[in-house]
N, C-alpha and C positions, 0 to 999 in steps of 0.2 A: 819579086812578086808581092803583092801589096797582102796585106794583111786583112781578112775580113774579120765583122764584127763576132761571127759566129767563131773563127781559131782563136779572137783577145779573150773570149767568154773560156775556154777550153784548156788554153795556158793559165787564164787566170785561178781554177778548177785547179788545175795539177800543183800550180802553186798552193794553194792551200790546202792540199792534200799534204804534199810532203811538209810543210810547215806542222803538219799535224801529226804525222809521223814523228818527226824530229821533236815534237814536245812530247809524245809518248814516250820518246826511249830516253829522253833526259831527266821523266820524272821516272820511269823505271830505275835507269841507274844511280838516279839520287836517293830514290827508296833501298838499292841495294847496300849503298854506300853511308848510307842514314846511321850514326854509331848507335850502340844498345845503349838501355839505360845501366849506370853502375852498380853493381851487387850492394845490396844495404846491408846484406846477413856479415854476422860477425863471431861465427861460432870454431869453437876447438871440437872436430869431430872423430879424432883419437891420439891416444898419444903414445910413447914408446919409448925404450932407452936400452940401446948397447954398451953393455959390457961385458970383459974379458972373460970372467966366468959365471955364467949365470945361475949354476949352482950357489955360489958362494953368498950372494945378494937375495935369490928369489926360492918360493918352495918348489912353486912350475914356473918351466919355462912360458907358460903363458904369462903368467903373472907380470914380466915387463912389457906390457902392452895391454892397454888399457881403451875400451870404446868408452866415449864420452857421450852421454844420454842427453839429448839438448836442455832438459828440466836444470841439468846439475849446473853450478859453479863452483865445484869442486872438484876437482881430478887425483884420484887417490890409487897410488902403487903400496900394494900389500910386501914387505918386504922381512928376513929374516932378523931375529934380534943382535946378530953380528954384523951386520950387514955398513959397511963405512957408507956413507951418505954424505961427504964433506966435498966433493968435487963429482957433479952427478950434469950431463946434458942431454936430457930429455930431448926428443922433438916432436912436431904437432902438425896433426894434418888439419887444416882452416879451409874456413868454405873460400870457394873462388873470389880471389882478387883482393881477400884481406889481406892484413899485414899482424904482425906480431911482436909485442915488447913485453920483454926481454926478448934478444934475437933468436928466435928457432934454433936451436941445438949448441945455443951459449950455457957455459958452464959456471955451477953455481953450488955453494953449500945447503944443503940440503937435512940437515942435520939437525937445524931448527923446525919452527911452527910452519916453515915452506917458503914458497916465492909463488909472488904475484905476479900474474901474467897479464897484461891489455892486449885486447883482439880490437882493432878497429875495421868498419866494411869497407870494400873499395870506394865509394862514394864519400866517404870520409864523415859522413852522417851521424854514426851509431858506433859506440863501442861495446862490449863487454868487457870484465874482470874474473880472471881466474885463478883459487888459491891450489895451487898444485903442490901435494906432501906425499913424502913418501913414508907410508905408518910401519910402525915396526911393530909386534901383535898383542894384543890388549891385554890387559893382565887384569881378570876376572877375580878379586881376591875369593870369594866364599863359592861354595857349593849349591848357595839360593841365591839364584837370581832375581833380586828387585822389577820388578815394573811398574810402577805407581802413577804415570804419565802428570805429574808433576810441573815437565819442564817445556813449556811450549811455547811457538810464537809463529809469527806471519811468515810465508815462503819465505826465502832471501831473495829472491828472482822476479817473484808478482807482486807480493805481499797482499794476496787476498784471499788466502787458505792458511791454513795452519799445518804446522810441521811438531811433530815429538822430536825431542834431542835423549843423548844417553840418560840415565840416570846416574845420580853419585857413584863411583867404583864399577860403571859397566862398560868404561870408555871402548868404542867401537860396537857398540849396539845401536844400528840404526832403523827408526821405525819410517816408514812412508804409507802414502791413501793412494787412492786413485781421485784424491782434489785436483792434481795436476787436469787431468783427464774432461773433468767435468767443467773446468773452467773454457775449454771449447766449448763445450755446448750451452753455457750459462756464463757468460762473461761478464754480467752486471749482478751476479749474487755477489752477496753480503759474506764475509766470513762464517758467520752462524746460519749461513743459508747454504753450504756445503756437504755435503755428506758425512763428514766427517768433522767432527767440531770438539771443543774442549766440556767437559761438563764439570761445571762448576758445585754439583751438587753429588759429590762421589760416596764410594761409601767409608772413603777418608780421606779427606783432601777433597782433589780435583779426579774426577774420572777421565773417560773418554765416551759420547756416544756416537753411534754411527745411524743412519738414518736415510732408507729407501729414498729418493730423492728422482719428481720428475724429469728429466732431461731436455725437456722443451720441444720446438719445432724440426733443431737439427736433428736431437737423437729419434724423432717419430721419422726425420725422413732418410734417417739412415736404419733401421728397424733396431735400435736401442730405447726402446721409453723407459729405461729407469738407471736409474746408478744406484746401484747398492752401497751403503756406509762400507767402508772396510778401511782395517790397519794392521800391517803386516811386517816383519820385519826382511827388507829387499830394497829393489832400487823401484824407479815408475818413470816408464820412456813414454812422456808425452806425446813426442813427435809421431808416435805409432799408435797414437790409443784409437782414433777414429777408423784407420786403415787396419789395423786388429788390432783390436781391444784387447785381444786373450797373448798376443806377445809382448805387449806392452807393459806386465808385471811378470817382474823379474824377483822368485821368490828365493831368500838363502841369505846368508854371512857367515865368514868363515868360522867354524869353531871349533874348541877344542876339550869340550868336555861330554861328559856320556850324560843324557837327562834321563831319568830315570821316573819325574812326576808334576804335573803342572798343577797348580790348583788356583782361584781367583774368585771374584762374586760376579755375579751379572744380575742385570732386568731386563725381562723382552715382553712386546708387546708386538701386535703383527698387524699391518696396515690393514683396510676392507678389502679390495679387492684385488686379486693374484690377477697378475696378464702377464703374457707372455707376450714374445720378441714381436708378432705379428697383430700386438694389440687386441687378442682375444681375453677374454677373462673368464677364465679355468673354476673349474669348481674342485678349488684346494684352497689351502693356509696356510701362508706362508710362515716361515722359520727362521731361525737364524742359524749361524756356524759358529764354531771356535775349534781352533784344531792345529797341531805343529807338526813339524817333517824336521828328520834328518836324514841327508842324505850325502854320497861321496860326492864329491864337485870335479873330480876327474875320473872319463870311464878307462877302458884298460888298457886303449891305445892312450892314453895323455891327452886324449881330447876335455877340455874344459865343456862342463856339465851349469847348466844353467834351467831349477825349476820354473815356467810359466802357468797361464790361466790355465791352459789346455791339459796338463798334467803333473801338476804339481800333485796329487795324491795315485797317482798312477806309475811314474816314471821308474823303470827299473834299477836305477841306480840310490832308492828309497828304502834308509834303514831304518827307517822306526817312524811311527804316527802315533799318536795320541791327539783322540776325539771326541769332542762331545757325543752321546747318543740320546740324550733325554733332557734336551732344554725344553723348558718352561716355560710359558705363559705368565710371566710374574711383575706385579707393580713391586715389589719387594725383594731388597736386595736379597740374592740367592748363593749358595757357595756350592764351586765344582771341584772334583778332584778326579785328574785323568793320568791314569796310566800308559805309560811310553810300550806300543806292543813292538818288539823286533824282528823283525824278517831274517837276521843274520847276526851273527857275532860282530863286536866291534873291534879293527884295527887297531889295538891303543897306539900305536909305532906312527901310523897313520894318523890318527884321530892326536896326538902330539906335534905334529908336524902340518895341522890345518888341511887335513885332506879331507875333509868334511864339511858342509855347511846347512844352518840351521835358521828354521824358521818359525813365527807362531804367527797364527792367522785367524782376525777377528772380522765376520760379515752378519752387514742386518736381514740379507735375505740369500741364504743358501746355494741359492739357485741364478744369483747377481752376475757370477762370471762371463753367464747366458745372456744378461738383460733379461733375466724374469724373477718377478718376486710382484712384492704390494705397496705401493708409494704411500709414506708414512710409517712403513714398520720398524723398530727400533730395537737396538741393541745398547744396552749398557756395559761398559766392565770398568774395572777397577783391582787394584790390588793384587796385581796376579806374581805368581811366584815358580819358578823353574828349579824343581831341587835336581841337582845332580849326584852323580856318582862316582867313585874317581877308581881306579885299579883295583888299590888296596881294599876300598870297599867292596868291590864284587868280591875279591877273592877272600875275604873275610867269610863270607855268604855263601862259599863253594860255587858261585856262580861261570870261574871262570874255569 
């Protein structure tokens, strides 16, 4: 039967229907089929080590296992002062599709200054360096502890904030800010455009000031307008400050001695205008903080105890505060003396074996943990000193 013009029109139709078809499902499955692009991240996201008895090495069994904060380049196992560290293989959990040198759970002495580890990303792009030690516990010689913040310099990681390091004889005192934090929301300040900065004009030496600090676009559109200066002694997870801020400071270090008194100089001065989280502005005045915790670092099942934003003066495992009550308004360097109050007796058996740990805590606006206070308000300190007290001394005092 002959073909007319109207069935050529119709096949012709069908034909280019299913040609269209047929290129639908060939870009679908080549979009299926499409590879991802490769991981660039290059991070140690925690690390760990077995062995035979973990008594013999560690005080808690947490303590071989160790979360790595993305800020840090440091990975540090707290370990006992007998503790053999000459043939030690740690392993690492890395982000997807990195790789690791020295090989993941190769064995190394450990007994020195540590071993360095390279993380490269799957893409082959980006590396990090990690110095991984395992410290064995600080030998604090005197009963006052220095802090004169003396000793500082650029992150290791950004280099565009400032970090404190120990002082002479306080090895294992580590101070951190919430600069980490802020560098999200202000990526083009200036080192002295942080909240936290060195102050070159102390009331001996180098101080430290802290300093209300706007947050910019982000922190208005995530309802943060301010960062408070603050310096504390703990760790600061980055990676969590925008998504919560208040778990993102990690306050404590382990310690082993009973404090008894802190004393220090400061100058405060307090921004114009107090606003709060929702960009109101309150009719108050703002203030500044100083104030320390000790606290057990494991509760009573052996769960590991960690203070943050949200209760670091609250937490029930808090044996002792000592607070400022009556700072000052002062262009003039000022001196404080604050007594250690106790909630409980101190384990010395415990408090010998680092079942404790210890903080001091310095903000430009009181009420910063919040995102409230007054952009511009400032904190000064300097010179601060931590007297302790050791057994013999209480029981000299009939205290114990």
């Amino acid at each position: 039967m002959p073909v007319t013009p109207m069935k050529k029109r119709m096949r012709f139709k069908k034909q280019i229907f299913v040609a269209s078809v047929l290129l639908a499902l060939s870009a679908a499955l080549t979009g299926c089929f499409k590879e991802e692009p490769l991981n660039a991240e290059c991070d140690i996201e925690k690390a760990w080590v077995e062995v035979n008895n973990v008594d013999d090495m560690f005080y808690h069994e947490t303590d071989a296992q160790v979360e790595v904060l993305y800020s840090s380049s440091t990975v540090i196992f707290n370990v006992k002062p007998e503790a053999d560290l000459t043939s030690l293989s740690p392993r690492f959990a890395i982000t997807d599709g990195a790789t690791i040198t020295p090989e993941n759970g190769s064995t190394h002495d450990f007994s020195g200054a540590g071993v360095r580890y390279t993380v490269t990303s799957q893409d082959g792009k980006w590396k990090r360096e990690y110095l991984v030690r395992f410290v064995k516990p600080y030998n604090i010689v005197t009963n006052e502890i220095k802090m004169d913040f003396e000793k500082f310099d650029l992150d290791p990681t950004f280099h565009r904030f400032y970090d404190w390091q120990s002082e002479d004889g306080t090895e294992g005192i580590y101070w951190t800010s919430g600069n980490g934090g802020f560098r999200l929301s202000k990526a083009s300040a200036k080192p002295y455009d942080y909240p936290t900065s060195p102050l070159a004009e102390g009331y001996d030496g180098y101080g430290v000031q802290l300093i209300t600090r706007d947050t910019g676009a982000l922190g208005r559109g995530t309802n943060k307008p301010i960062a408070a200066g603050n310096l504390y002694l703990g760790t600061f997870d980055s990676k969590t400050a925008l998504t919560n801020a208040l778990a993102a400071t990690h306050f404590g270090i382990r310690w082993n001695k009973r404090p008894a008194k802190m004393t220090g100089y400061y100058k405060y001065s307090a921004g114009k205008d107090f606003i709060d989280k929702n960009f109101d502005i309150q009719d108050r005045r703002d203030i500044g903080d100083i104030y320390s915790v000790l606290y057990r670092n494991h509760d009573k099942d052996g769960n590991e105890v960690m203070l943050y934003g949200d209760d670091v003066l609250t937490n029930p495992n808090i044996v002792a505060i000592a607070r400022i009550k009556d700072m000052r308004y002062t262009d003039e360097w000022t001196y404080f003396e604050l007594d250690y109050e106790y909630k409980e007796d101190i384990d010395y058996d415990l408090l010998e074996n680092y079942g404790y740990n210890f903080t001091v805590v310095f903000s430009s606006s009181k009420d910063g943990a919040t995102f409230e206070g007054a952009i511009g308000s400032r904190l000064c300190v300097d010179k601060v000193r931590v007297i302790c007290k050791t057994r013999e001394d209480i029981k000299e005092e009939g205290a114990e």
